[in-house]
PAMARTOR-264759 format. One record per residue (C-alpha): residue number from 1; residue in one letter; x, y, z. Coordinates in Angstrom, 2 decimals. Example, Ala and Ser with C-alpha at 12.3 -4.5 7.8 and 13.67 -1.06 7.14 Angstrom:
<num = 1 residu = a X = 12.30 Y = -4.50 Z = 7.80>
<num = 2 residu = s X = 13.67 Y = -1.06 Z = 7.14>
REM end
This chain:
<num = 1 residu = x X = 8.18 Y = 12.51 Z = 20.52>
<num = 2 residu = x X = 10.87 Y = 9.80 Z = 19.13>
<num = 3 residu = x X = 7.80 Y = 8.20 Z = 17.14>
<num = 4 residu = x X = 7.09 Y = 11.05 Z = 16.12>
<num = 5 residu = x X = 10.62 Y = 12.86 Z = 14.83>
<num = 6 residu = x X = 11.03 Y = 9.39 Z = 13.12>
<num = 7 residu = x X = 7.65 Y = 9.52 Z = 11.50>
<num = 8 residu = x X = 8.81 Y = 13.16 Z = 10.22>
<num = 9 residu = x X = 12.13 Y = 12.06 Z = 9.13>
<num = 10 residu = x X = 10.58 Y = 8.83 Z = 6.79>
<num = 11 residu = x X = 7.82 Y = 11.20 Z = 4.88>
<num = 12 residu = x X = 10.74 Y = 13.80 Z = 4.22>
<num = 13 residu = x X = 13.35 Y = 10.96 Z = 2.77>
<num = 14 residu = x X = 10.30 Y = 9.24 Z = 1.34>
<num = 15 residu = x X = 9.28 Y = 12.21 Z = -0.36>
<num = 16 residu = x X = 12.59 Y = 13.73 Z = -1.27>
<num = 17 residu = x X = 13.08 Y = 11.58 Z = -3.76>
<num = 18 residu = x X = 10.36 Y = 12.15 Z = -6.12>
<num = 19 residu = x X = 9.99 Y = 15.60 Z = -5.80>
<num = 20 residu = x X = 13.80 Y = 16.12 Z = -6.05>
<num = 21 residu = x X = 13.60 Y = 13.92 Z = -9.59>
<num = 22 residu = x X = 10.87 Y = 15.97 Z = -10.70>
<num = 23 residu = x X = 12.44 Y = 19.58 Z = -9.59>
<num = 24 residu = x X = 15.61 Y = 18.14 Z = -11.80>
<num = 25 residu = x X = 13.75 Y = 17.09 Z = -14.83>
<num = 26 residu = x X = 11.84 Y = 20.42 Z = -14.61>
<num = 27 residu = x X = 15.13 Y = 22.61 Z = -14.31>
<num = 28 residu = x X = 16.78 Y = 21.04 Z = -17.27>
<num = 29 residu = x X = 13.64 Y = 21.80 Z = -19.32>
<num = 30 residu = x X = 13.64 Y = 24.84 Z = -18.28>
<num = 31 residu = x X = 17.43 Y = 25.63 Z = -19.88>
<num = 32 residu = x X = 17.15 Y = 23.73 Z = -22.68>
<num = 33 residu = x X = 14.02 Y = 25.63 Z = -23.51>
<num = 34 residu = x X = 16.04 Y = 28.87 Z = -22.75>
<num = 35 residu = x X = 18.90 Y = 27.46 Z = -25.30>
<num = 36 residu = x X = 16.54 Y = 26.89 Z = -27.98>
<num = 37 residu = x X = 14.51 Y = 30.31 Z = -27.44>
<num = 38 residu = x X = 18.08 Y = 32.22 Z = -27.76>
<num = 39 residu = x X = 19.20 Y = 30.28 Z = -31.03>
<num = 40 residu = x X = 15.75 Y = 30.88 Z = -32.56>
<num = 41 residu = x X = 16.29 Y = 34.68 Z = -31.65>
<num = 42 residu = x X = 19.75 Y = 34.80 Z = -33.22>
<num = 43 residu = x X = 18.69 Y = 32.92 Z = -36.42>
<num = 44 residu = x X = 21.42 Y = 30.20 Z = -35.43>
<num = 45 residu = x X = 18.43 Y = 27.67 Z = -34.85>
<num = 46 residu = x X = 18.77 Y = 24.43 Z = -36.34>
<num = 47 residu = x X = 16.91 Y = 21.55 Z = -37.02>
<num = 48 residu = x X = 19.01 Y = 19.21 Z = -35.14>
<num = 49 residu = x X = 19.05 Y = 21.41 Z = -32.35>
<num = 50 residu = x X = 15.41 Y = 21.17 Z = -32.56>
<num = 51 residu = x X = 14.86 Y = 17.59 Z = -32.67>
<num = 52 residu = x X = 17.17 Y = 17.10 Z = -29.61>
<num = 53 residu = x X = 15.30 Y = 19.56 Z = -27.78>
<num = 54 residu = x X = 11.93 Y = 17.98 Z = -28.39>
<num = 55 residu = x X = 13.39 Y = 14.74 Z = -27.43>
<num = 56 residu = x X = 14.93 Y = 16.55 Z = -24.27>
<num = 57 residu = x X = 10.98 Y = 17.68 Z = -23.60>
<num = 58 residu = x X = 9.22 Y = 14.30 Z = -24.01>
<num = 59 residu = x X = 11.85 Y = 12.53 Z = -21.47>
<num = 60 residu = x X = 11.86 Y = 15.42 Z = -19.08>
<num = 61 residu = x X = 7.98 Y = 15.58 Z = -19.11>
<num = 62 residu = x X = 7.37 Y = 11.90 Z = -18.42>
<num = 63 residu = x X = 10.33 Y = 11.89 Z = -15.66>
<num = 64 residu = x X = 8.26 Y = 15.01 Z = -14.00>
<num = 65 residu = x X = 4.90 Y = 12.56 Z = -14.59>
<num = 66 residu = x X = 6.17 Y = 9.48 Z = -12.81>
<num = 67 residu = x X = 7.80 Y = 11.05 Z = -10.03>
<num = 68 residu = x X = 4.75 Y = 13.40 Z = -9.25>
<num = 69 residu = x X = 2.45 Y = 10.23 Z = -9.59>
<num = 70 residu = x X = 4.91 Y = 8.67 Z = -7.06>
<num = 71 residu = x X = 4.68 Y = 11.55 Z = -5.03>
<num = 72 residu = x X = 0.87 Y = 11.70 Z = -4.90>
<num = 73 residu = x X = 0.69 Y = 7.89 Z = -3.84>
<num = 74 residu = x X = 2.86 Y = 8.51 Z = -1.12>
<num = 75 residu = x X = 0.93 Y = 11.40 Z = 0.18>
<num = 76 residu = x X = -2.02 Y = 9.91 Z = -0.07>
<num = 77 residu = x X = -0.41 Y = 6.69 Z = 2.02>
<num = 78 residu = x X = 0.24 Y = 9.41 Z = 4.63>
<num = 79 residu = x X = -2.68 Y = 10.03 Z = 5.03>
<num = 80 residu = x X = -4.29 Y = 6.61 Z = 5.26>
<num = 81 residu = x X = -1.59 Y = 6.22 Z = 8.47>
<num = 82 residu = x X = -4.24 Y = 8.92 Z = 10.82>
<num = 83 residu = x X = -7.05 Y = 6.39 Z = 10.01>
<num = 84 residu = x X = -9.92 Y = 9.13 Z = 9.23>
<num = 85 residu = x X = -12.26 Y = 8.76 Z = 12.21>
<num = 86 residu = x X = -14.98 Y = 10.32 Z = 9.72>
<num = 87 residu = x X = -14.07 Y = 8.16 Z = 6.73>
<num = 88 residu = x X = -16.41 Y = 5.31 Z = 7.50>
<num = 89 residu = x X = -20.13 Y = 4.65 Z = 8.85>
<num = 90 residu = x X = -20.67 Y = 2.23 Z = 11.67>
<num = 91 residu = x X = -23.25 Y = -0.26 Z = 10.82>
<num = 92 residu = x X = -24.72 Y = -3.95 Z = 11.15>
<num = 93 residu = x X = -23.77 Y = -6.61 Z = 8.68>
<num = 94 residu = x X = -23.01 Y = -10.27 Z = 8.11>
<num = 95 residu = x X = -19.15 Y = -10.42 Z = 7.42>
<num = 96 residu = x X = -19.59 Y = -13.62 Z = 5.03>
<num = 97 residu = x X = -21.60 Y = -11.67 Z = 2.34>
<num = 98 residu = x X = -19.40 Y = -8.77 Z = 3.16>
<num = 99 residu = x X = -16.10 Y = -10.51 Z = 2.52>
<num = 100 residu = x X = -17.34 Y = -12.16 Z = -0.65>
<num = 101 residu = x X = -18.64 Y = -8.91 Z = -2.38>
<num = 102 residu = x X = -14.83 Y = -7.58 Z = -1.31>
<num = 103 residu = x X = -13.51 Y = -10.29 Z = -2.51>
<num = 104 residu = x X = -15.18 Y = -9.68 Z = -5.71>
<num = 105 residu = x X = -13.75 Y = -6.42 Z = -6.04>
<num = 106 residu = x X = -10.20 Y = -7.21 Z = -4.98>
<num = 107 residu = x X = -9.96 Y = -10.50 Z = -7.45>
<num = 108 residu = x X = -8.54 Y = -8.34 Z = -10.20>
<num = 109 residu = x X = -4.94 Y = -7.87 Z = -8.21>
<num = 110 residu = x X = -4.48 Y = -11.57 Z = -8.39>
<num = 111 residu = x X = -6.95 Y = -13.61 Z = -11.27>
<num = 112 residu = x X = -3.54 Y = -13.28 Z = -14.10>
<num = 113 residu = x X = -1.06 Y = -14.73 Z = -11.36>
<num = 114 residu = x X = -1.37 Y = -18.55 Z = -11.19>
<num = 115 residu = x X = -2.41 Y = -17.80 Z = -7.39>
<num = 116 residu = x X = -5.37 Y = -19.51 Z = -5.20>
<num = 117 residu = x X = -7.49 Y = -17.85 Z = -2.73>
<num = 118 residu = x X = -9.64 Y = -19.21 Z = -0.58>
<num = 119 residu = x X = -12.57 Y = -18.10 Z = 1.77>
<num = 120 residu = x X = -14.19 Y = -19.95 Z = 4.54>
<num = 121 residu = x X = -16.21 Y = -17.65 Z = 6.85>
<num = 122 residu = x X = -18.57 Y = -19.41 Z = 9.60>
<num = 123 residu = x X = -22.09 Y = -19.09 Z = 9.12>
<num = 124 residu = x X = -23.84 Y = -16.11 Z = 10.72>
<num = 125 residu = x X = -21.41 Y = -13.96 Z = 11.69>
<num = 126 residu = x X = -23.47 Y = -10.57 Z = 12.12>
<num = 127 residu = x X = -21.00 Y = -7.29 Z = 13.29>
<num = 128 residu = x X = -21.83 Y = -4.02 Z = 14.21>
<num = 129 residu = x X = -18.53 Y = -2.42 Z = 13.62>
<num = 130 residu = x X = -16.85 Y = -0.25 Z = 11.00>
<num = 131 residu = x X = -17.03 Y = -2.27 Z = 7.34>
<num = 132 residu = x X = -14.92 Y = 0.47 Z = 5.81>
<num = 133 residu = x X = -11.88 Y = -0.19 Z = 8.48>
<num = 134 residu = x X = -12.20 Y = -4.05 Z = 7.60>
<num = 135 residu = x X = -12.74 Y = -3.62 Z = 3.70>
<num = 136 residu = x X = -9.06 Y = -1.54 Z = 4.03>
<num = 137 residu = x X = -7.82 Y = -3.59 Z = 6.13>
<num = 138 residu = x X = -7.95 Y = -7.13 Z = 4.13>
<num = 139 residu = x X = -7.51 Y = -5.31 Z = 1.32>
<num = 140 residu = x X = -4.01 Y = -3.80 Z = 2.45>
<num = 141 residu = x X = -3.39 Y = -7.44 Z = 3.60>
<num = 142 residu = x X = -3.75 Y = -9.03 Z = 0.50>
<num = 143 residu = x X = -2.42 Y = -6.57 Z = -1.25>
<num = 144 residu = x X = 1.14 Y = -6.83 Z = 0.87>
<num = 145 residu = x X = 1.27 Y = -10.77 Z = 0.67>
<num = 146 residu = x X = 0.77 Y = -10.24 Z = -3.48>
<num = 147 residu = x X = 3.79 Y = -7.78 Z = -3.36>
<num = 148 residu = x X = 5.48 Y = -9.60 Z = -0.70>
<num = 149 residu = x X = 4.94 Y = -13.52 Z = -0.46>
<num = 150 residu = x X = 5.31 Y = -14.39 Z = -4.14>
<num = 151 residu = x X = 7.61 Y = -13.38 Z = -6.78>
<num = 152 residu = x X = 6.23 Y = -12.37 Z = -10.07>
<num = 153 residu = x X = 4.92 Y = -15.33 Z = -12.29>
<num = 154 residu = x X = 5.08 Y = -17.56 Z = -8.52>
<num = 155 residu = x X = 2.19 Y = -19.60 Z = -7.77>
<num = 156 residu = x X = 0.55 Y = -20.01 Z = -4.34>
<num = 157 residu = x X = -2.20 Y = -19.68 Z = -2.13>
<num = 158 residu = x X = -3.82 Y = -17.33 Z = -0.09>
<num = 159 residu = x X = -6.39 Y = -18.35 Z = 2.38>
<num = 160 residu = x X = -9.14 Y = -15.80 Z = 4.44>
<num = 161 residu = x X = -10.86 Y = -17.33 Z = 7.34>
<num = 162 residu = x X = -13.27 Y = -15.64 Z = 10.06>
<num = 163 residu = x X = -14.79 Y = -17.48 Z = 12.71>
<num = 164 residu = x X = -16.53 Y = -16.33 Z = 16.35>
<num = 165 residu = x X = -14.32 Y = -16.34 Z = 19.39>
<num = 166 residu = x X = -16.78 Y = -16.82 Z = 22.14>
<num = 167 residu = x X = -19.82 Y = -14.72 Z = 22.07>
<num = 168 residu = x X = -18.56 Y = -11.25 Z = 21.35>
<num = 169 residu = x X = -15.18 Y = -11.48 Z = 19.34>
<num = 170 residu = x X = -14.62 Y = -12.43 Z = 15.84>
<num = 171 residu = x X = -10.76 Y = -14.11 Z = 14.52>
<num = 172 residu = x X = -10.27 Y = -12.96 Z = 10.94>
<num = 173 residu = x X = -7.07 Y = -14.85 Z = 9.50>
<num = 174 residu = x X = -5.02 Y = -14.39 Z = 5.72>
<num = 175 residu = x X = -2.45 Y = -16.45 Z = 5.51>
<num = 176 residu = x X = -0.16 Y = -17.29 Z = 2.61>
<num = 177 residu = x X = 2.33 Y = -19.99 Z = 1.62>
<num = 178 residu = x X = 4.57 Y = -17.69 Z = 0.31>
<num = 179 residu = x X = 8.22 Y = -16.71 Z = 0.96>
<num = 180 residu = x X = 8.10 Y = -15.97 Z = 4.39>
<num = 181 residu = x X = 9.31 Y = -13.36 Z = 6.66>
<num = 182 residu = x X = 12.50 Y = -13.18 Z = 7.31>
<num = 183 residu = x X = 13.33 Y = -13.47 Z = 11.57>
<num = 184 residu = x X = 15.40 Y = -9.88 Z = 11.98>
<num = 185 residu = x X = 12.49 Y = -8.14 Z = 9.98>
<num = 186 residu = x X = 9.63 Y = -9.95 Z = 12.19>
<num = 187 residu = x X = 9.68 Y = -7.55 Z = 14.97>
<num = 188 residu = x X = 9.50 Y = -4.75 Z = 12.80>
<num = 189 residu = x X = 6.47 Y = -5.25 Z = 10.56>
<num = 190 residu = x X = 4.23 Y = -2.97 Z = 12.23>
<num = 191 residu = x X = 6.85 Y = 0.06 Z = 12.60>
<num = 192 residu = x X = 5.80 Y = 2.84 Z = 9.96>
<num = 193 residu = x X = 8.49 Y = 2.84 Z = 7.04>
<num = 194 residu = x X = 9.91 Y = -0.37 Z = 7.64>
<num = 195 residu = x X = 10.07 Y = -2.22 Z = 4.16>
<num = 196 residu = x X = 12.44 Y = -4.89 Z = 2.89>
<num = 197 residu = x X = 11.33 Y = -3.55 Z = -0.86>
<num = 198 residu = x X = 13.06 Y = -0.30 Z = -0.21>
<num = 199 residu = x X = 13.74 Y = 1.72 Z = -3.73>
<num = 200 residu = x X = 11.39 Y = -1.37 Z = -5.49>
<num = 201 residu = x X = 7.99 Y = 0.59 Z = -4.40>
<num = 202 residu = x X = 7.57 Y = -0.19 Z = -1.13>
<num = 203 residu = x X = 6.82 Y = 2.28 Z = 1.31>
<num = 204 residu = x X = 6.82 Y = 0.66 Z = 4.59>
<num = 205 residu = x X = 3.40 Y = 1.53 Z = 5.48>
<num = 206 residu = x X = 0.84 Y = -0.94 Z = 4.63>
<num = 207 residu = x X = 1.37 Y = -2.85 Z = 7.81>
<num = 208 residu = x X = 1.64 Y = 0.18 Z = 9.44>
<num = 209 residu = x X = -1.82 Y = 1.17 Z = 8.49>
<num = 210 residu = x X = -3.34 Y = -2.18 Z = 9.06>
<num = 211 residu = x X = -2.25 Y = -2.11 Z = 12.40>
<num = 212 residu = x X = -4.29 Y = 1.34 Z = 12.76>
<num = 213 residu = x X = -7.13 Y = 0.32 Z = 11.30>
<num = 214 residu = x X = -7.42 Y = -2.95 Z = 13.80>
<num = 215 residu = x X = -5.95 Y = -1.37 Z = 17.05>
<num = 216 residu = x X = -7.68 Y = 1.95 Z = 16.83>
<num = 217 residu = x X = -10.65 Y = 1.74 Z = 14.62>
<num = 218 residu = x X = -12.08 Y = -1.51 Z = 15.01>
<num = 219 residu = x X = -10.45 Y = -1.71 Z = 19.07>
<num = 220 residu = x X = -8.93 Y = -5.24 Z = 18.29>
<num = 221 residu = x X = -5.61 Y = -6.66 Z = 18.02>
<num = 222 residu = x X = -3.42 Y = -7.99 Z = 15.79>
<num = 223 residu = x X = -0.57 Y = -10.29 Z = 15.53>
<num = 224 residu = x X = 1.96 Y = -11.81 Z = 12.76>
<num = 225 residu = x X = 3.49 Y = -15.32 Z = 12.72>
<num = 226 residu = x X = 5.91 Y = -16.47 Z = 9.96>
<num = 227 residu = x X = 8.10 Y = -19.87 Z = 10.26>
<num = 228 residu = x X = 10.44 Y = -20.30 Z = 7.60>
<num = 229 residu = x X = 7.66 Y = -20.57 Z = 4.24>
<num = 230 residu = x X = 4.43 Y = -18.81 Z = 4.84>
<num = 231 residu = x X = 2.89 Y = -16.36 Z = 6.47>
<num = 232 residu = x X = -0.37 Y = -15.70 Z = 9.04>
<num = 233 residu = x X = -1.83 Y = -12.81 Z = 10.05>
<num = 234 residu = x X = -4.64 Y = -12.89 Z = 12.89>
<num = 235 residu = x X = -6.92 Y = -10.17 Z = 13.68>
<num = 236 residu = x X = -9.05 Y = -10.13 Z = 16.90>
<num = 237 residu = x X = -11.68 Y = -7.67 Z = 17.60>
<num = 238 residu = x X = -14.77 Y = -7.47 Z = 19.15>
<num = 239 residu = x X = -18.32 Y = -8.42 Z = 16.98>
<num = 240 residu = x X = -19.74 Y = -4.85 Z = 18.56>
<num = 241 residu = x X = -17.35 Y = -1.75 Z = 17.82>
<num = 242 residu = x X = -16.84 Y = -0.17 Z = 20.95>
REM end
């Protein structure tokens, strides 16, 4: 019930702050426009007081934009947190081709930075598991050490390895040489709204969500280990989905 009254508290404060932006931006519109309609009544309209209200309109309307877009993204977070049990199709597949066609698609967030990555997945790694849980998964991964690990215009490297543990578990590891995590935030990576980005886009949830995804979906574990520069995160779970 704690977990829960907290998780309630963060998507109210999370949200309030859009949606109170746009309710502002919206309001002041909304008497402006009632000054203007009055003064074109009267026949005391002017053009100055015309210009200034169009003005008023194009700030108001892309203040209302932004902080619904926000807004949206943050709902939409919320809902990544359940981890849709319907959302993805168990199958069999070999997680090197798999990781290289993600890859692929992911390249984009990082091919203008002056950043590395690197794959190295061992040989014939066949699942039958949840692709869609993994593909969101490294994805939310990557996309957190990008935000996180390097400042803007930093170079680096990020590095993506899978290998077999024994016969029926498989080690997936990202790990950066970034900036580090610092030791008071360490045992709180996992907790939903935790961010050290707070009010600079970061929601506290991608962590949050990863840990989902591995823990519940995909019935594994998952751990994070960060020593002054650099950062590694392990996933463990099994090679058949339970």
């Amino acid at each position: 019930m704690a977990s829960l009254g907290g998780l309630v508290v963060g998507v109210a404060h999370e949200l309030n702050t859009p949606l109170g932006v746009a309710v502002t931006a919206s309001s002041l519109l909304g008497e402006r426009a009632g000054s203007v309609r009055r003064a074109f009544e009267s026949g005391e309209l002017k053009r100055s007081d015309l210009a200034a209200f169009l003005d008023t309109a194009r700030e108001a309307s892309a203040m209302v934009d932004r902080s619904l877009e926000r807004a949206a993204q943050l709902v939409n977070s919320f809902k990544q947190v359940s981890v849709d049990q319907g959302s993805d199709e168990r199958r069999r597949f070999e997680l090197g081709d798999y990781l290289r066609t993600l890859l692929r698609s992911l390249e984009p967030g990082w091919k203008r930075r002056p950043i590395r990555f690197e794959l190295e997945v061992e040989p014939g790694l066949d699942l039958d598991t949840y692709p869609g849980a993994i593909a969101q998964a490294v994805g939310q991964l990557i996309q957190n050490a990008l935000t996180h690990a390097f400042a803007e215009g930093e170079g680096g490297t990020l590095r993506l390895t899978a290998r077999a543990v024994g016969d029926a578990r498989v080690e997936l590891v990202l790990e950066d040489d970034g900036r580090g995590i610092p030791p008071e935030a360490l045992p709180h990576v996992f907790e939903p709204f935790y961010t050290t980005r707070r009010g600079r886009g970061g929601t506290g949830l991608g962590l949050h969500i990863v840990y989902n995804l591995v823990t519940v979906r995909l019935g594994g574990q998952i751990a994070v280990h960060s020593e002054g520069r650099g950062t590694r995160v392990v996933l463990d779970f099994p090679r058949r989905a339970r």
